[in-house]
N, C-alpha and C positions, 0 to 999 in steps of 0.2 A: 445670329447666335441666339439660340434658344435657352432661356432662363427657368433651370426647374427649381421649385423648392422641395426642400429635403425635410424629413420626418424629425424633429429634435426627439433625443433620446429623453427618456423618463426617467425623473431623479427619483434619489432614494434608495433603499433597498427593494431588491427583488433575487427571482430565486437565479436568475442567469449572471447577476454582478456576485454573487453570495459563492456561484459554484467558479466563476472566471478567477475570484480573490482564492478560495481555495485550493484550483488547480496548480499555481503558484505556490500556494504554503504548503501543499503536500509535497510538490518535488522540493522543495527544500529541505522539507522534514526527511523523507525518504533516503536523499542524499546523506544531512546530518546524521542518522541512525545510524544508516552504514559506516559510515565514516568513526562515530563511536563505538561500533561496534568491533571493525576491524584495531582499533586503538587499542583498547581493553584487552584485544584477544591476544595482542602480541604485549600487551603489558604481562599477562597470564603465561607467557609463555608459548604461544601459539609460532613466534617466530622461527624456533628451533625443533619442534615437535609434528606439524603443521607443514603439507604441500601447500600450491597456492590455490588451486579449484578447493579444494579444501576449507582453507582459509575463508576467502570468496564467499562460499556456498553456508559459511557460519556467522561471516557478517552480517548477510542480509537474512538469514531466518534460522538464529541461533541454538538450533535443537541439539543438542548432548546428542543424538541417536544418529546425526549428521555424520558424527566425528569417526569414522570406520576405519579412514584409512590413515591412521596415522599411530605411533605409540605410548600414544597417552593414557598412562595406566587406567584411572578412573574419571571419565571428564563428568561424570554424576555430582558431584561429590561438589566442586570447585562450580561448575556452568550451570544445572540446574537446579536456578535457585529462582525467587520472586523477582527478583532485580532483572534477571534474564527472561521470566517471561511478559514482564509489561513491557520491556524493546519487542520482543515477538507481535507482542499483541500491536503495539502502538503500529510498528512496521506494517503488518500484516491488514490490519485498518487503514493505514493511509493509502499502501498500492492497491489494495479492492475497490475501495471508493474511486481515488486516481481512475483505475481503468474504467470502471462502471459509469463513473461522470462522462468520459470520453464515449461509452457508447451510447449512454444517453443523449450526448453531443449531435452524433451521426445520427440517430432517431430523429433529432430535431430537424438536422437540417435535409435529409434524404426522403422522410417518409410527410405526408403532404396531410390535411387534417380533415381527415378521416376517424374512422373508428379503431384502424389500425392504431394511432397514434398510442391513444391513451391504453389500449391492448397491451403492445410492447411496453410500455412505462411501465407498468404492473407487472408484467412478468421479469423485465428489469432489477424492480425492487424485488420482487422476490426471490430474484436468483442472486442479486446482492445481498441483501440478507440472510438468508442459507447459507452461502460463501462465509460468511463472516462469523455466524453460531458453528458452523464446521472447525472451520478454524481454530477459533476461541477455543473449543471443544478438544482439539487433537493437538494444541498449545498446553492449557491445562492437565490433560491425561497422559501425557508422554513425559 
């Protein structure tokens, strides 16, 4: 029997423990949103006014301009308000990252190190961040 040693991991902070802890707080967060979100909406009255894609489609990205199909006189008036768009925002920030993380993830472990590497990183964050000022963007203007 052949005895190998193994690499001990390196303590401390880094950016692979920073984003493992995060991937963790964001499905939780993501979860919790939703989860407050849909609360609130049937506190509002969403229960009787409200289908369920409907519903659904308002928990997780709370936009007034969502609400189409259902007979809610003015949902301007009552949902869009500042309270409702930092849930947007918060949401909308957590799952971009979430997934972005994630394919940064497959960057790491798929493409080999190369020039490719740090290529895709950069164009990553840039397509994350775009994502994210869009958003913000069309959260705020709506």
């Amino acid at each position: 029997m052949l005895l190998r040693s193994r690499q001990v991991p390196q303590l401390g902070w880094n950016l692979e423990y920073i984003m493992w802890i995060f991937m963790r707080i964001s499905g939780l967060a993501m979860a919790f949103l939703g989860a407050t979100g849909m609360a609130l909406a049937f506190l509002m009255g969403a229960r009787t006014q409200m289908d369920l894609p409907t519903l659904m489609r308002w928990s997780f990205f709370p936009n007034p301009n969502h609400v189409v199909n259902s007979n809610i006189p003015d949902v301007t008036q009552g949902w869009a308000n500042g309270f409702w768009q930092v849930m947007e925002i918060l949401i909308i920030s957590f799952a971009a990252t979430h997934g972005f993380n994630g394919v940064r993830m497959v960057i790491e472990d798929y493409i080999d190190h190369s020039l490719w590497r740090p290529f895709l990183r950069g164009v990553l964050f840039a397509l994350w961040l775009f994502s994210l000022l869009v958003a913000i963007y069309v959260i705020l203007a709506s």
